[in-house]
Backbone as a chain_set.jsonl record, in Angstrom:
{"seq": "XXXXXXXXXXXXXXXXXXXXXXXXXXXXXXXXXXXXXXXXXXXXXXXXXXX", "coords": {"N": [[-29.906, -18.171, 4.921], [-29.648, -18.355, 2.426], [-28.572, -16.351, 1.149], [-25.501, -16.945, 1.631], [-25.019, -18.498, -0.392], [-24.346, -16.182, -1.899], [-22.535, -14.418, -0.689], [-20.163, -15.587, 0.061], [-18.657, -16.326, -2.242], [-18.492, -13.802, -2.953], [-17.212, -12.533, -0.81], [-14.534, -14.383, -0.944], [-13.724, -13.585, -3.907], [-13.272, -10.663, -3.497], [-11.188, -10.693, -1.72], [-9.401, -11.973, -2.9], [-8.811, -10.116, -4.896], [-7.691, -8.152, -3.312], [-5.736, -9.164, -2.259], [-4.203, -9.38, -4.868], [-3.459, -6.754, -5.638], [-1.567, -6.227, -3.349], [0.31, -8.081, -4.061], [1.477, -6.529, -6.036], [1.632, -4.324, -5.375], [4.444, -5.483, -3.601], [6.053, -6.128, -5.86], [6.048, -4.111, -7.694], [7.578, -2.21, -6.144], [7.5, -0.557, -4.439], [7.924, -1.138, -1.392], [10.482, -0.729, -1.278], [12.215, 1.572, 0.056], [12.287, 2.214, 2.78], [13.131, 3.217, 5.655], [14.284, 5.706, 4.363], [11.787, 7.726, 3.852], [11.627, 8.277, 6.153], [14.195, 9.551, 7.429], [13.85, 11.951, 5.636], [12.309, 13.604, 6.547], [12.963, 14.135, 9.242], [15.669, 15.124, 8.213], [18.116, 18.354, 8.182], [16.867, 20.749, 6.135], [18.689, 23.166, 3.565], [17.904, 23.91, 1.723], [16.124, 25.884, 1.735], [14.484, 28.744, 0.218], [15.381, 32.16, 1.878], [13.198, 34.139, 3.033]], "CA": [[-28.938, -19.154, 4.501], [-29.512, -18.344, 0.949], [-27.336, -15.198, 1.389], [-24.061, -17.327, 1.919], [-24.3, -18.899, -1.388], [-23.915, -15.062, -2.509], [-21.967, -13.32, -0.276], [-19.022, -16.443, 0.035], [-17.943, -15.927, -3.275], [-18.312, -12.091, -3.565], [-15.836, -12.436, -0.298], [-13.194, -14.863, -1.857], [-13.349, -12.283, -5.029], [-13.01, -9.548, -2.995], [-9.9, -11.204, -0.797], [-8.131, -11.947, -4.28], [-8.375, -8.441, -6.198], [-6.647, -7.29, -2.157], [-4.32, -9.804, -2.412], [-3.743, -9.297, -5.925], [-3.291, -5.328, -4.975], [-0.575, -5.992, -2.328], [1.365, -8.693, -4.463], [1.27, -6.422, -7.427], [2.591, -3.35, -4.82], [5.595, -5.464, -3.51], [6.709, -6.18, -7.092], [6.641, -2.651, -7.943], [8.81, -1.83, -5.63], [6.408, 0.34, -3.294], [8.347, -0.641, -0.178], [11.436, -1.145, -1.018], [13.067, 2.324, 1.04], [10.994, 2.362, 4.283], [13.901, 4.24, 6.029], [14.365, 7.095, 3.132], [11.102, 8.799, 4.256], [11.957, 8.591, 7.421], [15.154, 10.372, 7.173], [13.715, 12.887, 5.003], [11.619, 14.388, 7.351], [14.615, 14.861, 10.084], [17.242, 16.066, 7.715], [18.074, 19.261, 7.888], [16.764, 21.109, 4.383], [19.222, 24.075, 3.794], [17.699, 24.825, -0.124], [14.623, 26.279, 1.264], [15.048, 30.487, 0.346], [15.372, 33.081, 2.81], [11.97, 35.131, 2.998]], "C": [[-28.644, -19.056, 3.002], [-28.695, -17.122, 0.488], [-25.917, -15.788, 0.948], [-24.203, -17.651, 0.699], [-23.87, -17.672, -2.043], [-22.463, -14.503, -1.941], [-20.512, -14.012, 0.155], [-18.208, -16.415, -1.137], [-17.478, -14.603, -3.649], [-17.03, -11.852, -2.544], [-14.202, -12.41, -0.552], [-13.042, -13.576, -2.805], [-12.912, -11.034, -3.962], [-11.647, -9.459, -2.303], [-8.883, -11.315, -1.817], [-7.987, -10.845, -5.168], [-7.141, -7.897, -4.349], [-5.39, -8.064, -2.308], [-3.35, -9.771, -3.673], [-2.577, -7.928, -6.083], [-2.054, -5.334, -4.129], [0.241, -6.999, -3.05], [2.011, -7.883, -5.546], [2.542, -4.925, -7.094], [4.336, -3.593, -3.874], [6.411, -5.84, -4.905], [7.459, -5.09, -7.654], [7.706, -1.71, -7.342], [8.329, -0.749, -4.087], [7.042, 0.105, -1.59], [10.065, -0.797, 0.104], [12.568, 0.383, 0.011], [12.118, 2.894, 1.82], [11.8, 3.577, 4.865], [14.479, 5.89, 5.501], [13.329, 8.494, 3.867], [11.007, 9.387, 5.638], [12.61, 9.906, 7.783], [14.967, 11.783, 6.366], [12.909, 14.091, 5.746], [12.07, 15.191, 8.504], [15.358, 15.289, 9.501], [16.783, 17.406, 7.566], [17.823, 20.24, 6.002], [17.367, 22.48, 4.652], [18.799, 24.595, 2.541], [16.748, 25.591, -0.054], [15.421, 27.977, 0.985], [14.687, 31.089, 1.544], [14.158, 33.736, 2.322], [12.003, 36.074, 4.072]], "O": [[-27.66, -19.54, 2.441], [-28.216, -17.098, -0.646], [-25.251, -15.247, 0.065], [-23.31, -17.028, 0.126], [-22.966, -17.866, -2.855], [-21.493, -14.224, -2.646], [-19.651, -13.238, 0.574], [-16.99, -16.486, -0.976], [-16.517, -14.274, -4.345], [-16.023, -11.257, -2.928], [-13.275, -11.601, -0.516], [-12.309, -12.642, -2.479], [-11.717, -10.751, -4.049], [-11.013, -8.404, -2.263], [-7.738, -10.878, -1.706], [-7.133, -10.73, -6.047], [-6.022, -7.391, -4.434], [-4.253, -7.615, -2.451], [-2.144, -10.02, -3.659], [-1.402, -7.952, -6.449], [-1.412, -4.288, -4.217], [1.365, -6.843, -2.573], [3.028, -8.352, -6.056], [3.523, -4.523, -7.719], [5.137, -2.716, -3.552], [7.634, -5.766, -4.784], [8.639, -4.939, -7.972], [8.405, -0.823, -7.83], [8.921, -0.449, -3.05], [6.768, 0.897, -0.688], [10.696, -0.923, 1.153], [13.607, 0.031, 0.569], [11.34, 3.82, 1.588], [11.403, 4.732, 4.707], [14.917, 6.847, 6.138], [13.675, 9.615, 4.24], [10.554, 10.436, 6.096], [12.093, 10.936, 8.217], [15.837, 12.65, 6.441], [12.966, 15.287, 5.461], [11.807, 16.36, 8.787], [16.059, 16.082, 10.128], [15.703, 17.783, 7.111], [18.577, 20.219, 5.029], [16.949, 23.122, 5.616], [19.251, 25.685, 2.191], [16.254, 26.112, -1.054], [16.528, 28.329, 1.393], [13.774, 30.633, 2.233], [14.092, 33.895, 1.103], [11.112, 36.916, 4.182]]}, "num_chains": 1, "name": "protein.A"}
Protein backbone atom coordinates (compact mmCIF):
# COMPACT_ATOMS: atom_id res chain seq x y z
CA UNK A 1 0.00 0.00 0.00
CA UNK A 2 2.96 2.12 0.56
CA UNK A 3 3.85 1.75 -3.16
CA UNK A 4 0.71 3.84 -4.30
CA UNK A 5 1.80 6.84 -2.49
CA UNK A 6 4.87 6.47 -5.05
CA UNK A 7 3.83 5.12 -8.03
CA UNK A 8 0.30 7.59 -8.25
CA UNK A 9 2.22 10.50 -8.76
CA UNK A 10 5.10 9.09 -10.92
CA UNK A 11 1.81 8.01 -13.13
CA UNK A 12 0.03 11.49 -13.22
CA UNK A 13 3.75 12.88 -14.18
CA UNK A 14 4.18 10.47 -16.59
CA UNK A 15 0.40 11.02 -18.22
CA UNK A 16 1.29 14.90 -18.40
CA UNK A 17 4.90 14.93 -20.13
CA UNK A 18 2.44 12.30 -22.90
CA UNK A 19 -0.06 14.65 -22.95
CA UNK A 20 2.18 17.46 -23.05
CA UNK A 21 4.04 15.48 -26.13
CA UNK A 22 0.82 15.12 -28.20
CA UNK A 23 -0.50 18.77 -27.48
CA UNK A 24 2.87 20.15 -28.33
CA UNK A 25 2.75 17.69 -31.78
CA UNK A 26 -0.74 19.04 -32.88
CA UNK A 27 0.50 22.64 -32.57
CA UNK A 28 3.40 21.94 -34.64
CA UNK A 29 1.60 20.99 -37.21
CA UNK A 30 2.64 17.14 -37.28
CA UNK A 31 -0.76 16.12 -38.66
CA UNK A 32 -1.89 18.56 -40.46
CA UNK A 33 -1.55 16.54 -44.29
CA UNK A 34 -2.63 12.96 -43.39
CA UNK A 35 -3.69 12.43 -47.08
CA UNK A 36 -0.21 13.83 -48.73
CA UNK A 37 1.62 10.63 -47.63
CA UNK A 38 -0.82 8.73 -48.72
CA UNK A 39 -0.85 9.92 -52.19
CA UNK A 40 2.76 9.90 -52.35
CA UNK A 41 3.22 6.44 -52.21
CA UNK A 42 0.58 5.73 -55.24
CA UNK A 43 1.71 8.47 -57.52
CA UNK A 44 3.37 7.58 -60.24
CA UNK A 45 7.31 8.89 -59.81
CA UNK A 46 8.59 9.52 -63.44
CA UNK A 47 12.14 11.45 -62.06
CA UNK A 48 13.57 8.24 -60.99
CA UNK A 49 16.75 7.60 -63.86
CA UNK A 50 16.82 4.91 -66.24
CA UNK A 51 19.52 2.23 -65.09
Amino acid sequence: MNMLIYLIPIALFMGGIGLAAFLWSLKSGQYDDMDGAAWRVIAQDDDKPDA
